[in-house]
N, C-alpha and C positions, 0 to 999 in steps of 0.2 A: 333622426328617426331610425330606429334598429330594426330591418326587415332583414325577411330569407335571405336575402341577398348579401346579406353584410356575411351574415353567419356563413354562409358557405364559403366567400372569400377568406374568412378565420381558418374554416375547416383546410382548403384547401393549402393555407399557405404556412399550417401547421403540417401540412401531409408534407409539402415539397421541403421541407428543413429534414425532417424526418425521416422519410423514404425517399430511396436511389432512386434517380431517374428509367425511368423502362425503357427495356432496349427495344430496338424495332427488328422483327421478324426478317431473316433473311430466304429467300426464294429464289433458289437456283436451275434454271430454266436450260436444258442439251437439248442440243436437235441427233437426228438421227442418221446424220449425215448431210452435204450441203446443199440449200437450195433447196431445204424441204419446208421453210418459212416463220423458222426459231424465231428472227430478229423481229418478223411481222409479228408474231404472234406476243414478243415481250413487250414491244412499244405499245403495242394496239391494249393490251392486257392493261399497261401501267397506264396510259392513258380512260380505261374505264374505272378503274379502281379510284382516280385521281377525280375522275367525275361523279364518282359512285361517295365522293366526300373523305376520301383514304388520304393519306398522307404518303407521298413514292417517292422515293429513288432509285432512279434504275442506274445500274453500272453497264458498259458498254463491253464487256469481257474477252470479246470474238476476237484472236489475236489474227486472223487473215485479213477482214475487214470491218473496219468501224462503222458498217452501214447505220447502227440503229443511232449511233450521231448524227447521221446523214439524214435519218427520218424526221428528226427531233430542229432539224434544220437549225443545227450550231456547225455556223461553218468557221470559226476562227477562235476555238478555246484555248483560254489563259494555260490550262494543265490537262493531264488524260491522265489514267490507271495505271498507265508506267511509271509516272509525276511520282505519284503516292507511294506506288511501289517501292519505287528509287528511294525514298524517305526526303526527297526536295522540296514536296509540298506536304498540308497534310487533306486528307479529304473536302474540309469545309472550304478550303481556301481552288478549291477548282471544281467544284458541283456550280452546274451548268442551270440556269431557268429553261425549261422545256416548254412541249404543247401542255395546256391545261394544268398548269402549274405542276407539272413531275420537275423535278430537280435529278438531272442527269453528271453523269461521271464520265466523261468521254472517253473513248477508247481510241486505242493508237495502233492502228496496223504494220509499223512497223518496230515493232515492240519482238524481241526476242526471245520466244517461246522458251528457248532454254538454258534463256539464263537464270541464275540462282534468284530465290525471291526469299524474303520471310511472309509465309503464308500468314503466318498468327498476325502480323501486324495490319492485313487488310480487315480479316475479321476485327481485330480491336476496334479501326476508325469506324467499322460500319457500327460499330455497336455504341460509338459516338455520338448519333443520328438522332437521338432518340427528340430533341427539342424539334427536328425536321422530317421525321418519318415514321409512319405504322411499323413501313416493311421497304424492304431493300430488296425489288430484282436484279438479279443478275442474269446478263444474256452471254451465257457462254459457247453461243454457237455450235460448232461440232468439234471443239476441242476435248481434249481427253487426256491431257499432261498433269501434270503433278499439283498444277494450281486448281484446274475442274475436280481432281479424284479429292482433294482437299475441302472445294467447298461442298462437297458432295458428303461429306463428313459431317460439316458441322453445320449446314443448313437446318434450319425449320421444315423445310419443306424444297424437293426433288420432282423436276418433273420433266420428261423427256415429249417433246415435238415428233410427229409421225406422218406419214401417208399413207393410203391404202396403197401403195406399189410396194408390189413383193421384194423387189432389192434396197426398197429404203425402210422394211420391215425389218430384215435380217441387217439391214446397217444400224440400225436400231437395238436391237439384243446385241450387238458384236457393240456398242458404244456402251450400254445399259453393265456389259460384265465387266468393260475396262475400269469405267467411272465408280462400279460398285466398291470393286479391288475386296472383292472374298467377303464381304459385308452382306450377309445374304437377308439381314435384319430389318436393312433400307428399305423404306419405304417409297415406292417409287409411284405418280402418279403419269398419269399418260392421256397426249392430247391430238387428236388425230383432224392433222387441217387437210381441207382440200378434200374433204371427204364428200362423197354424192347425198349421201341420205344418211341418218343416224344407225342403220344397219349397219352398214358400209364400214360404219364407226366400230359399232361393237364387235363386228367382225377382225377388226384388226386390232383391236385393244385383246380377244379372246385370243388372237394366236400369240399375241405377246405374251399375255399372263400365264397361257399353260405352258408355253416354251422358258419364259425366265423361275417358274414353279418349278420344274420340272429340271433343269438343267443348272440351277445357279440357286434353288430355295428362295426365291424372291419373289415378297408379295408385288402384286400390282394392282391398281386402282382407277378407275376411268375417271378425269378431272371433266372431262366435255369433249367436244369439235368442233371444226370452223367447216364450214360448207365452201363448194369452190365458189366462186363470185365473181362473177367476170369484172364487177366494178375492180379487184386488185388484181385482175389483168390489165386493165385499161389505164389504170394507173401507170403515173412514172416509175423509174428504179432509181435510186430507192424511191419506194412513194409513201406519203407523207400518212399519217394514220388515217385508216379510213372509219375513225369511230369521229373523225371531225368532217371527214369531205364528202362522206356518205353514211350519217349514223341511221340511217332506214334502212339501210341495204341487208339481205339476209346475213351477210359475214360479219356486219358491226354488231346486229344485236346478237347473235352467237357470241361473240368474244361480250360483249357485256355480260351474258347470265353466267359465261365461264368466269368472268372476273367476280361474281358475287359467291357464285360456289367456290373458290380455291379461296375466298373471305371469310366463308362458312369454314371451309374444313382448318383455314387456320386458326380461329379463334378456339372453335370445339377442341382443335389438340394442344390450346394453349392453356395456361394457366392467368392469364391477362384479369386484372379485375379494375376497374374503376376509381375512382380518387375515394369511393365513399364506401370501401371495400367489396363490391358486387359487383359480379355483370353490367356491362351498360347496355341501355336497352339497345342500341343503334348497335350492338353484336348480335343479337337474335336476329335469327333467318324470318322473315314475312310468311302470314300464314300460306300452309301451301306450297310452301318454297317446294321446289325439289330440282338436283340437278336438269340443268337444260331445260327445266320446267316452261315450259308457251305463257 
């Protein structure tokens, strides 16, 4: 019997002969100096997207420490990002099972920041992904060498980690002009954890924006915040994401509607269409959306 069902399988297995496989979106994630909660913030993020039905990889990028391996609790991986780097392995063959099905990239903290790499060849593997991922975070902690200003190039999307404290505001614009490297085009979004109240928030996204406006011609844009929460005080270090150990807590669901909005603004700036050449509906925002929206 020939139903819908048949026909679409034709449709679609006429498309995959046809057309190249889609690359998955790469999302490159700086904090603003250390210990301002980059790694919390990319685990916890890949872990909502992962539940929010997204397909993730996250790369472990922090060449001081591979915390957010730590969070994802892989304590004994076959390869890490210097693996790949090195060209010993290639991506597929050391991508880690995570929390809530993220397939992670271990990071290696003693990986040597400055030795020579080929940049193009991390982007090639990630752009491999595509049978295994939407989008590819990267958590490059507070680095700011030649591998960050890179991926800082060719990402999809740029987003810098912050706090309301005025020395890790201004470590913030002093990382935001390195990582730009004279690109005053980038588009940079900005995410402010640890913040008291969404004032709080805007307040320090607004001295960003007029300061990198003003001084380096760079737009900026407010992705969300994370509220401070004493549950990821109370937490271990590294501690384990708190969108699994506490998803009621004000900080989980903050990082969840942050993971639906930086969903929103990737697809909007995407050209992504569906096997039947249109939108799929599961990329439209829910009536009412609006950032951080209650």
């Amino acid at each position: 019997m020939h139903d819908q069902a048949d026909e679409l399988r034709q449709r679609f297995r006429s498309m995959q002969s046809s057309k190249p496989l889609r690359q998955p979106k790469i999302v490159a994630l700086s904090g603003g100096g250390a210990g301002v909660g980059t790694t919390t913030v990319a685990v916890n993020l890949s872990v909502a997207l992962a539940e929010q039905g997204r397909r993730i990889v996250l790369i472990d990028a922090d060449e001081r420490m591979a915390d957010a391996t730590a969070m994802c609790e892989i304590n004994d991986p076959q390869g890490s990002l210097k693996s790949v780097i090195d060209q010993r392995r290639s991506i597929h063959e050391v991508l880690e099972r995570g929390p809530a099905g993220v397939l992670v990239l271990p990071g290696s903290p003693t990986a040597d920041p400055t030795a020579a790499v080929d940049y193009h060849l991390l982007r090639r593997q990630c752009q491999t992904l595509g049978l295994y991922a939407d989008a590819v975070l990267v958590d490059l902690g507070s680095r700011t060498d030649e591998l960050a200003k890179y991926l800082w190039q060719v990402a999809d999307m740029v987003a810098v980690v912050t706090t309301p404290e005025v020395q890790t505001v201004m470590d913030t614009y002093a990382a935001m002009k390195a990582l730009a490297s004279n690109d005053s085009s980038r588009l940079v979004h900005t995410i402010v954890n640890q913040a008291a109240e969404s004032e709080a928030a805007q307040q320090v996204h607004g001295r960003l924006n007029e300061t990198s406006r003003r001084f380096l011609g760079m737009t900026t844009r407010m992705a969300g915040y994370v509220p401070f929460d004493a549950e990821l005080g109370r937490a271990k270090v590294p501690a384990a994401p708190i969108l699994l150990h506490s998803p009621r807590s004000p900080a989980a669901r903050a990082i969840d509607r942050l993971a639906e909005t930086l969903w929103v603004i990737l697809v909007s700036t995407s050209t992504w269409l569906d096997q039947r050449g249109a939108a799929s509906e599961d990329f439209a925002p829910a009536a009412g959306f609006g950032p951080l929206a209650a």
